[in-house]
N, C-alpha and C positions, 0 to 999 in steps of 0.2 A: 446483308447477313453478318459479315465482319461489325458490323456496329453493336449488333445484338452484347456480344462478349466483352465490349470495352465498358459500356452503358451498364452491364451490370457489376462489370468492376469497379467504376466510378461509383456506382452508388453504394455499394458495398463499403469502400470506404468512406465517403462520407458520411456513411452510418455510424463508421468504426471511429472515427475520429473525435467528435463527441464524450462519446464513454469513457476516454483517458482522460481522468481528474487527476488534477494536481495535487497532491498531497499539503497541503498551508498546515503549518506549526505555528501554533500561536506562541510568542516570544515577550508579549506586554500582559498584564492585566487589563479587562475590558474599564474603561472608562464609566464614569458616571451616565453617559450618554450612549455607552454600551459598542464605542467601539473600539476597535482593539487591531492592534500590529500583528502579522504573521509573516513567515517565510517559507516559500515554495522549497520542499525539502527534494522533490525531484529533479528540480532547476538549477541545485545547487555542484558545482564539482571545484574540485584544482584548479586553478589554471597555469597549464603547464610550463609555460611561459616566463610567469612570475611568482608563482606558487601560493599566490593568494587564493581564499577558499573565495567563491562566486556566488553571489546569491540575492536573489528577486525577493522583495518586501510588497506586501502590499495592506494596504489598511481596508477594515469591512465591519461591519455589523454584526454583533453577535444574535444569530437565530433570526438571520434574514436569508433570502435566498434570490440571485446565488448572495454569497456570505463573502465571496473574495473574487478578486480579480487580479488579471486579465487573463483571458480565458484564451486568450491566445496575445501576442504581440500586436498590438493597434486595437485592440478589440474593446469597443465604449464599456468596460464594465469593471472597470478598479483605477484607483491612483498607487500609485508606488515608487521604489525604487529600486535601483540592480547597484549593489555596492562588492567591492574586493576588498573582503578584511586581512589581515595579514594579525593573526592570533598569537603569536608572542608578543611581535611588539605592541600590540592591542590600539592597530591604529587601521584606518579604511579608506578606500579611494572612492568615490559618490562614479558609478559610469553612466548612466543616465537613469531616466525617469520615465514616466507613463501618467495620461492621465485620459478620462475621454474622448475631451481637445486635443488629445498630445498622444501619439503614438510612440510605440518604447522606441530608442535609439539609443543604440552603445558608442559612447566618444569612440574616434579610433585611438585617438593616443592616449588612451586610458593610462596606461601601464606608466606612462613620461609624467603624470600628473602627480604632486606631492600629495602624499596623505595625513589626511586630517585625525587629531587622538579621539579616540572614541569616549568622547563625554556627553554625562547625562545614560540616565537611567535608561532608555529605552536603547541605546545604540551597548550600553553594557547587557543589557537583556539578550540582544542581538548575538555580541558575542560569548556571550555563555552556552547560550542554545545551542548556536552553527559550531563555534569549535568542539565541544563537546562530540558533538557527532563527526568530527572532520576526518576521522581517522579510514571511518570507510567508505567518503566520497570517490567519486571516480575521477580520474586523473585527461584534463580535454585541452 
């Protein structure tokens, strides 16, 4: 009888877990082949550490479905990346990648890693969008 109440808690959330989408900001112009860069704007915070803003890219199909991914960390359904911009000096450190072969993984020594200047069009897209909004990220 104790199972009853776990069993329906379990499924309760797995129901509930689903329904939280990620909010993707598109940050590029869609491509002639229609696809196009965004960034997971709920994914994105501070980090408190180094105070760089954090934030998941991923690449998808305009008006396909789903449109973006990963719909969770390892999950076969987007390629992308998790980069630490640092928005003055307009330069970003790459912390890992995702891809359906490839599940996300954050370097540990991210922070030890030099960063690279943010050139080319789509990485300046990047950061206009993200710092733009950085002011009321959350602080992690």
């Amino acid at each position: 009888m104790r199972r009853a109440p776990v069993i329906a808690a379990l499924s309760a959330l797995a129901l509930a877990l689903p329904a939280v989408a990620e909010t993707w900001t598109p940050y590029t112009e869609p491509t002639d082949t229609g696809l196009q860069w965004s960034y997971d704007a709920d994914y994105s915070y501070r980090d408190a550490g180094s105070g760089r803003i954090v934030v998941m890219t991923a690449i998808g199909k305009v008006g396909a479905t789903p449109r973006m991914g990963p719909s969770a960390p390892g999950a076969a359904d987007g390629v992308g990346f998790v980069y630490a911009l640092d928005c003055n000096a307009k330069n970003l450190i790459p912390m890992g990648g995702y891809s359906p072969k490839k599940p996300l993984e954050i370097a540990s020594n991210w922070r030890g890693v030099a960063p690279k200047k943010a050139d080319g069009a789509d990485d300046a897209a990047l950061m206009r969008q993200v710092c733009a909004a950085s002011a009321s990220l959350p602080t992690r």
